[in-house]
C-alpha positions as CSV (number, residue, x, y, z in Angstrom):
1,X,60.8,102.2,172.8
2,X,64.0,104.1,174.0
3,X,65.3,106.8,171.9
4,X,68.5,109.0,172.2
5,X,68.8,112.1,170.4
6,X,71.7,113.0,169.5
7,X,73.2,116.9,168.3
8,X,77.2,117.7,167.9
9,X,76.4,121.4,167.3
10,X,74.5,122.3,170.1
11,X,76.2,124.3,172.7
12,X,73.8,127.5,174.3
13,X,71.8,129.1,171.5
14,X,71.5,129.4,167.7
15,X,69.1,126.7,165.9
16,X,70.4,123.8,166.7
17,X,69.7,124.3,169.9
18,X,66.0,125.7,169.9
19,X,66.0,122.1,167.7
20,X,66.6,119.6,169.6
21,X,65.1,121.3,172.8
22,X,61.6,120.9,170.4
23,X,61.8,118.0,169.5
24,X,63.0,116.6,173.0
25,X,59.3,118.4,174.5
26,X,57.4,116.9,171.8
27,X,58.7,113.3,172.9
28,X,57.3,113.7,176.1
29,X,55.4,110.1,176.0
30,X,58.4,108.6,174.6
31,X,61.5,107.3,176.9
32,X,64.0,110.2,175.4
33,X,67.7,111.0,176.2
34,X,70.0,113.4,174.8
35,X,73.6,113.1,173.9
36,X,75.1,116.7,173.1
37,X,79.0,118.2,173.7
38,X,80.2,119.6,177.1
39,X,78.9,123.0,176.8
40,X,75.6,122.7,176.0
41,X,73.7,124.4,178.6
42,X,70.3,123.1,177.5
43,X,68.3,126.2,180.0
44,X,64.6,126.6,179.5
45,X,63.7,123.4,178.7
46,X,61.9,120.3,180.2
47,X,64.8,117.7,179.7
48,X,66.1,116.1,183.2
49,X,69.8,116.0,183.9
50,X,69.7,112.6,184.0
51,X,68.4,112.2,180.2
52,X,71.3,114.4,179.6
53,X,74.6,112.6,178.4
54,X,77.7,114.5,177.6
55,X,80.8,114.2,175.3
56,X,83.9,115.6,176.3
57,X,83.9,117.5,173.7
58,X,82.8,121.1,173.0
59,X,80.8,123.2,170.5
60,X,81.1,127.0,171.3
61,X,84.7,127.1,170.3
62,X,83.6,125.9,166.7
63,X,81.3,129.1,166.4
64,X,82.0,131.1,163.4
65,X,82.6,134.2,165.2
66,X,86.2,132.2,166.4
67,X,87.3,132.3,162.7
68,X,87.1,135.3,161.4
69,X,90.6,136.4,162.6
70,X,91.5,134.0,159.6
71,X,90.2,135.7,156.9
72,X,89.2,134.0,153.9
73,X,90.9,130.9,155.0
74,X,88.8,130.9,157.7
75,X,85.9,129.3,157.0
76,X,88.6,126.2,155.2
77,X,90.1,126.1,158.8
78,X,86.6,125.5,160.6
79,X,85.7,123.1,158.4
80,X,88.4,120.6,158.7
81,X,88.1,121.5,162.8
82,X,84.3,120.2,162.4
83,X,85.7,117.0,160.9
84,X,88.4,116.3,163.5
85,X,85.7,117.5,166.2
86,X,83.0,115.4,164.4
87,X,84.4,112.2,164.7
88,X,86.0,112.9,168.5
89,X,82.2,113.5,169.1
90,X,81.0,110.4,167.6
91,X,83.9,108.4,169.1
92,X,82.5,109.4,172.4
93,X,79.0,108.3,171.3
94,X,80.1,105.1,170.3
95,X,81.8,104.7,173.5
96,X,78.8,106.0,175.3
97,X,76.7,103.2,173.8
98,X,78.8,100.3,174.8
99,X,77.2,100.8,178.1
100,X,73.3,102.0,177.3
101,X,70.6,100.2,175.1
102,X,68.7,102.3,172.5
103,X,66.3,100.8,170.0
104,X,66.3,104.4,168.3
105,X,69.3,106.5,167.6
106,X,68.7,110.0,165.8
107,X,71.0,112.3,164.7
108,X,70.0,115.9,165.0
109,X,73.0,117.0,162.8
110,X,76.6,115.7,162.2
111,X,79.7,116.9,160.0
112,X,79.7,114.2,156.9
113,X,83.2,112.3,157.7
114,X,81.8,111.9,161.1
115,X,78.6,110.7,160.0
116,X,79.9,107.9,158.1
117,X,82.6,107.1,160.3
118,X,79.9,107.0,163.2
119,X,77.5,104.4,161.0
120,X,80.8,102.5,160.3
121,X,81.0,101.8,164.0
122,X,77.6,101.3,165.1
123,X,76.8,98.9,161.7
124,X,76.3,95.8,163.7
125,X,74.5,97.0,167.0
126,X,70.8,96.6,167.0
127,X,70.0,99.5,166.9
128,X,68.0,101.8,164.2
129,X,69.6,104.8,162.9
130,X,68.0,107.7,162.0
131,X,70.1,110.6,160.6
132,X,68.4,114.3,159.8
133,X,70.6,115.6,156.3
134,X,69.8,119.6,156.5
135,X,72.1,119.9,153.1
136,X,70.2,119.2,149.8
137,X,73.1,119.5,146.8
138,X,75.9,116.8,146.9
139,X,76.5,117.1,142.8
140,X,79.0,119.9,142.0
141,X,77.6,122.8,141.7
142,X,79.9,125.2,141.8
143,X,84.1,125.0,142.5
144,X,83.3,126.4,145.7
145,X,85.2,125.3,149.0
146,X,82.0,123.8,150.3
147,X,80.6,122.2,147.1
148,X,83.8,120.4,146.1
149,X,83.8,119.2,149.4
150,X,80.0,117.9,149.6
151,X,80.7,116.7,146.4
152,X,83.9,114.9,147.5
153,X,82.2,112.9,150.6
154,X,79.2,112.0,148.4
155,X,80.9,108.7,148.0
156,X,81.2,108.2,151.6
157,X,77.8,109.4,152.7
158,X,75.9,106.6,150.3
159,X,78.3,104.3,152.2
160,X,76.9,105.4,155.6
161,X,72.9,104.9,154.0
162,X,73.3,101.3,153.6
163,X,73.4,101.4,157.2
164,X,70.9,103.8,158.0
165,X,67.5,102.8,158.4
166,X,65.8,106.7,157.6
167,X,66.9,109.9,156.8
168,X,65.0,113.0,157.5
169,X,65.3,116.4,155.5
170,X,62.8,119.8,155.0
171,X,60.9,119.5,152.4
172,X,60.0,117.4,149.4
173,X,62.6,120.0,147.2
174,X,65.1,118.6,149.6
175,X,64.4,115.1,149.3
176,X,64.1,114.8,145.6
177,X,67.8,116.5,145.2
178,X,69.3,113.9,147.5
179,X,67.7,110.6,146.0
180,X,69.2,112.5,142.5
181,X,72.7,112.2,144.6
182,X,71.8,109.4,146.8
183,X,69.8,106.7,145.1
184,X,70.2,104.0,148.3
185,X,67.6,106.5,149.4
186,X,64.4,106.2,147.4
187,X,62.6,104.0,149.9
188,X,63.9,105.3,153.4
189,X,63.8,108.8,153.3
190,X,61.3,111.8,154.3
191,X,61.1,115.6,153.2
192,X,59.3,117.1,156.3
193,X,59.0,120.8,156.3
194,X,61.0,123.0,158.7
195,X,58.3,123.8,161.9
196,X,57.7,126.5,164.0
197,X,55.5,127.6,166.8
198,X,52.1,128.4,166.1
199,X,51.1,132.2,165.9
200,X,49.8,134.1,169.2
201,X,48.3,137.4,169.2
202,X,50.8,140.3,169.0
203,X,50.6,144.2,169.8
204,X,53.0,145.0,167.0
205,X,53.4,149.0,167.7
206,X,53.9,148.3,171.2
207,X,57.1,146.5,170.2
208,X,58.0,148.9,167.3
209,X,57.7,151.9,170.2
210,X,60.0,149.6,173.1
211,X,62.4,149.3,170.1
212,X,62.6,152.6,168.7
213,X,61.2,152.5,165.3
214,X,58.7,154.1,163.0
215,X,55.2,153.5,164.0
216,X,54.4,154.9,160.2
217,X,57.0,152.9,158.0
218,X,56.7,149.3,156.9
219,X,59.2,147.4,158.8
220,X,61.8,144.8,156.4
221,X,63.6,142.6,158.9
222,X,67.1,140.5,158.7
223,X,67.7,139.0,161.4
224,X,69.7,136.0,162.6
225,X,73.5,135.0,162.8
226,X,74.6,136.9,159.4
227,X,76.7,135.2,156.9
228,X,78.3,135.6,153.6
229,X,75.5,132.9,151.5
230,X,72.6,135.3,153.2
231,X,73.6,138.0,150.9
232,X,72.9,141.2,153.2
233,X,74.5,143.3,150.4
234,X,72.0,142.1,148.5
235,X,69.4,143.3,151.2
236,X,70.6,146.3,151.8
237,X,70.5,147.4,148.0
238,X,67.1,146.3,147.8
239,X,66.1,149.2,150.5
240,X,67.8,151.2,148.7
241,X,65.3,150.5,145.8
242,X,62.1,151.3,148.1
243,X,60.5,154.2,148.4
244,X,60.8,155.9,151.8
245,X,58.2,154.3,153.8
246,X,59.9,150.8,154.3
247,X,62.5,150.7,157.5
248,X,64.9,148.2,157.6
249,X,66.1,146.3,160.7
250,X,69.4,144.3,160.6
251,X,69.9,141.9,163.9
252,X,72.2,139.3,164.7
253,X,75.6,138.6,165.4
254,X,78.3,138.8,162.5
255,X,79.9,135.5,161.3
256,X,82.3,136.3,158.3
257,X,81.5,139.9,157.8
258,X,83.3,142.6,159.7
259,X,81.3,145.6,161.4
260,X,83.0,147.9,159.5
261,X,82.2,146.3,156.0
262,X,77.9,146.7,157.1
263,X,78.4,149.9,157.6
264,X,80.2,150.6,154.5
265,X,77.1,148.9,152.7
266,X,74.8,150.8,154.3
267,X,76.7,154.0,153.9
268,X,77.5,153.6,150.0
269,X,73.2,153.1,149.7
270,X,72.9,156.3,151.1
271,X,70.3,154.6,153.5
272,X,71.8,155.1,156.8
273,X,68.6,157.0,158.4
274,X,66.3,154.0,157.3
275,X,68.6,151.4,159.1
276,X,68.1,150.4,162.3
277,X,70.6,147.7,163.4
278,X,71.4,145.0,166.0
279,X,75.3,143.4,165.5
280,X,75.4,141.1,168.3
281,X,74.6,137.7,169.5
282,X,70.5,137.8,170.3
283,X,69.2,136.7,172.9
284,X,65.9,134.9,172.8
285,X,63.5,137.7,173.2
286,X,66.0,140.0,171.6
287,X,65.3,137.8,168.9
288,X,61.6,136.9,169.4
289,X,61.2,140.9,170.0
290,X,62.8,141.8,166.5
291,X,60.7,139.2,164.4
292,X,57.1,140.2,166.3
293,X,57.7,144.0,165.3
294,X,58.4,143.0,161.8
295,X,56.3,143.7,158.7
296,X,58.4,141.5,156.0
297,X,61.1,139.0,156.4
298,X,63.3,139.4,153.6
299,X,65.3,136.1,153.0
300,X,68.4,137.1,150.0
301,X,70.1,133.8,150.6
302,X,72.8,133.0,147.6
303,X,72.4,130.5,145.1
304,X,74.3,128.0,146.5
305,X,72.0,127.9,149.4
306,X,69.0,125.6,148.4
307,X,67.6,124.0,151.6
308,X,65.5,125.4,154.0
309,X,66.2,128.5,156.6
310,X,65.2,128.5,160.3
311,X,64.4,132.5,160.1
312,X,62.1,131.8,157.3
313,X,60.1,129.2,159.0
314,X,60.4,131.5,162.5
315,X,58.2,134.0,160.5
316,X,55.3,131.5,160.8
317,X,55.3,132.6,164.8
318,X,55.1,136.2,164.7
319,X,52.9,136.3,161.5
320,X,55.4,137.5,159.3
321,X,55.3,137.3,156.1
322,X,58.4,136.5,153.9
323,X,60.5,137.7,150.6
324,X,62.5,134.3,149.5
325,X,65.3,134.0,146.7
326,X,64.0,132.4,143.4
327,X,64.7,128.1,143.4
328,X,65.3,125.4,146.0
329,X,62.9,124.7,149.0
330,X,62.5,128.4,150.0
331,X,60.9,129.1,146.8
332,X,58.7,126.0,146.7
333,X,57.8,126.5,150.6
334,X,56.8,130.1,149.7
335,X,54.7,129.5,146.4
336,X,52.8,126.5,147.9
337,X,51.9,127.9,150.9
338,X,51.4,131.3,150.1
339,X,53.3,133.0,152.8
340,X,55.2,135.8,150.7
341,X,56.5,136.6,147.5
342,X,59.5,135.1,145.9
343,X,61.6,137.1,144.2
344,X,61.8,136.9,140.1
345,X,65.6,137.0,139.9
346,X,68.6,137.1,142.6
347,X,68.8,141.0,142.1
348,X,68.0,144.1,144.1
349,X,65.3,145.3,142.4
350,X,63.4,142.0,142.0
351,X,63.4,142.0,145.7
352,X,62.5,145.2,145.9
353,X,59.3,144.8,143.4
354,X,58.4,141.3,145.7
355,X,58.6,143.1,148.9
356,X,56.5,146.0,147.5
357,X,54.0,143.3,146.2
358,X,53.8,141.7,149.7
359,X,52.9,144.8,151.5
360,X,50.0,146.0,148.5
361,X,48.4,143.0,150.3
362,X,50.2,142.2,153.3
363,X,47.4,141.4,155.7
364,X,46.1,138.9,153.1
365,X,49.3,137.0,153.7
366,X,49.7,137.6,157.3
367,X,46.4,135.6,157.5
368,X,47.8,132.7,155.3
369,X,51.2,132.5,157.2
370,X,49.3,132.1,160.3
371,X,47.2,129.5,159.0
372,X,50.1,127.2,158.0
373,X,51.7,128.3,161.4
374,X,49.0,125.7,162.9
375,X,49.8,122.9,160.4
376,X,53.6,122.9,160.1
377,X,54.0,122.4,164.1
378,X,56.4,121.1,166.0
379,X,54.4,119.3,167.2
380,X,52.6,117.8,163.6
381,X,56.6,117.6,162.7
382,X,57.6,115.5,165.9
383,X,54.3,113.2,165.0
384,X,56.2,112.0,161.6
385,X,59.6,111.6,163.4
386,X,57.6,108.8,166.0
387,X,55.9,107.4,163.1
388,X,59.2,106.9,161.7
389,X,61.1,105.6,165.0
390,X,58.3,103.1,165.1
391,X,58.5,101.4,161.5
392,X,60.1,98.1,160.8
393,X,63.9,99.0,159.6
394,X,63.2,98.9,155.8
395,X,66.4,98.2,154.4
396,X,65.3,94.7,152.9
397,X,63.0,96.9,150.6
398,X,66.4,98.1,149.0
C-alpha cells in the first residue's frame, strides 16, 4: 500500500505541523509520502526529502499574524485568500498525481471550496480518499462570518463525500454533529480523539525556577497562538476571581488581539503582579517548557468553538490537568476521561470555582490525565488511520 499525506497549512510550526510530522513517524512500515506547500520546513523529523513533494504554493504568508493590519475585516480577507490558496494548492496536487500512483490519499486539512473542488477532480482516479474534517458545526449557528460561511458550503461538502471513501474527525461529539449535517456520512466516518505524547517524568520546580515563577503559587497556564474564540478575557477575569495563590502564565503569539489590548485586560483586573506572560511565537521547548511547569490548563474557548483543541490534548504530556468550557467535544473529552473540571457556565466565576475544584484534588487528576496520556497515542491514533487505509472503499454500503 502507498499512501501520500497530504497538509495545505503546514509551513514551520503551529499544529498542523507537529500533525502531520506524527503521523508521518507513526507510518513507518507503511510506504508514506508527503505533499505540503513550499515553505514547509519539515526539521526534526524522520521524513526523507525524497518522500517530500512540494506545491508551489506557500503557507506562512496565510498566518493570522499577516492580517491583523486589517482590522475586523481581516479575518473576512484571510478567509477568501484560504479559498483562492486552497484550490491553487489542490490544483498542484492534482497535477502532481498525474504522474505518481497512490492507493491512499489523506488529507491532513483543506479549506472547504478546495476540498470539494479537489474530490471533483480526482472522482475517477483509483484512488481512496480520505479526508480528516477538524470542524464539527455546518448548521447555522450563529450569523457569524464563519458560521454562515460553513453553513453556506455545507451543500458543497456533502457533494465532495459521495466521493470520499472516509472521513476522520476527534471525537465521537464531533462525529455525531457532522452525520446531523452530513447524512452521506453514517457508514464512512470515524470520531478518533485528538492524541498526544505519553507522559515522562518532570521536575516541575526546576522549570518554574528557569522561568521565573512562584515556587509557592499554583500555576494556570494559556498558552498557544491566542485568538479571539479562546476568550483570554474570559481567562484573565477568572484570576481575577482566585484567591492569591494561583499565578497565571499567558504564552503564545497574538493572532487578532493587539499587545496593547492584553495589557489593558490585565491592567483593568488589577492582576498585573500575578501575570507572567510570553507574546510571541514559541518555539518548541518554549512551548513544551511553559506546559511542563504548569499546574492547570485553563481552556475558555467561545461557544462557537465545539471541536477539539490541540493545547488541551498537549496537557496529556506534561500531566496537566485541564479547565474546559461547558458543551461540545472538550466537555465530553473532559467528563469521560476525568482529566479536569469543566466549567458550569461560560463565566468567570464558573471557571474560577472549576479551577479551584481541580487543584482541592489536583494530584488525583494528574494521575488520571497520565493514564489516558498512554491510551490516546499517537501512536493508538495512527493504528485506526492504517486500519482505515486498509478497508475496502465502502461506498456501495451507501
Amino acid at each position: 500500500m502507498k499512501v501520500l499525506l497530504v497538509s495545505g497549512s503546514v509551513s514551520n510550526s503551529g499544529h498542523g505541523t507537529v500533525y502531520l510530522k506524527n503521523i508521518h513517524k507513526n507510518l513507518e512500515d507503511i510506504d508514506t509520502d508527503v505533499f505540503v506547500p513550499n515553505d514547509a520546513i519539515l526539521t526534526d523529523t524522520n521524513i526523507d526529502i525524497d518522500r517530500m513533494h512540494k506545491s508551489d504554493l506557500s503557507f506562512s504568508k496565510l498566518s493570522r499574524q499577516n492580517y491583523a493590519k486589517y482590522g475586523k475585516m481581516g479575518m473576512v480577507k484571510r478567509g477568501f485568500d484560504r479559498v483562492s490558496n486552497g484550490i491553487k494548492f489542490h490544483k498542484d496536487l492534482v497535477k502532481y498525481l498525474k504522474t505518481k500512483n497512490y492507493d491512499v490519499v489523506h488529507i491532513l486539512d483543506s479549506e472547504y471550496i478546495s476540498y470539494w473542488y479537489l474530490a471533483k477532480k480526482l472522482k475517477n482516479k483509483p484512488i481512496k480518499l480520505v479526508y480528516t474534517l477538524h470542524a464539527s458545526d455546518f448548521n447555522l449557528q450563529s450569523f457569524s462570518i464563519g458560521s454562515v460561511y460553513k453553513y453556506l458550503v455545507k451543500s458543497l461538502l456533502n457533494t465532495s463525500f459521495s466521493k470520499t471513501a472516509h472521513v476522520v474527525c476527534h471525537g465521537e461529539w464531533i462525529k455525531d454533529r457532522l452525520v446531523l449535517s452530513f447524512p452521506k456520512l453514517k457508514n464512512k466516518i470515524s470520531g478518533i480523539d485528538y492524541p498526544s505524547n505519553a507522559y515522562s517524568q518532570i521536575d516541575k520546580n526546576k522549570l518554574k525556577a528557569e522561568l521565573g515563577l512562584p515556587l509557592d503559587k499554583t500555576i494556570i497556564s494559556f498558552l498557544g497562538m491566542i485568538r479571539r474564540d479562546k476568550k483570554i478575557e474570559v481567562a484573565i477575569q477568572t484570576i481575577k476571581q482566585l484567591p492569591d495563590n494561583f499565578h497565571f502564565v499567558i504564552a503564545g503569539s497574538l493572532s487578532d488581539y493587539r499587545l496593547d489590548e492584553i495589557e489593558s485586560l490585565i491592567k483593568e483586573a488589577k492582576i498585573e503582579n500575578r501575570v507572567t506572560k510570553t507574546l510571541k511565537y514559541l518555539s518548541l521547548k518554549e512551548y513544551e517548557d511553559n506546559f511542563k511547569a504548569s499546574d492547570i490548563f485553563l481552556s475558555t474557548h467561545s461557544d462557537s468553538f465545539p471541536s477539539a483543541s490541540g493545547p488541551v490534548s498537549d496537557a496529556r504530556s506534561y500531566g496537566v490537568p485541564v479547565v474546559v468550557p461547558p458543551n461540545g467535544q472538550l466537555d465530553m473529552y473532559v467528563n469521560i476521561n476525568k482529566v479536569g473540571q469543566v466549567a458550569k457556565s461560560h463565566n468567570a466565576k464558573d471557571f474560577a470555582e472549576a479551577c479551584l475544584l481541580v487543584n482541592s484534588n489536583i494530584d488525583q487528576y494528574k494521575n488520571n490525565v497520565i493514564k489516558v496520556s498512554k491510551s490516546l497515542s499517537w501512536k493508538s491514533f495512527v493504528n485506526r488511520h492504517i486500519s482505515i487505509y486498509n478497508e475496502e472503499n465502502n461506498e456501495q454500503n451507501l
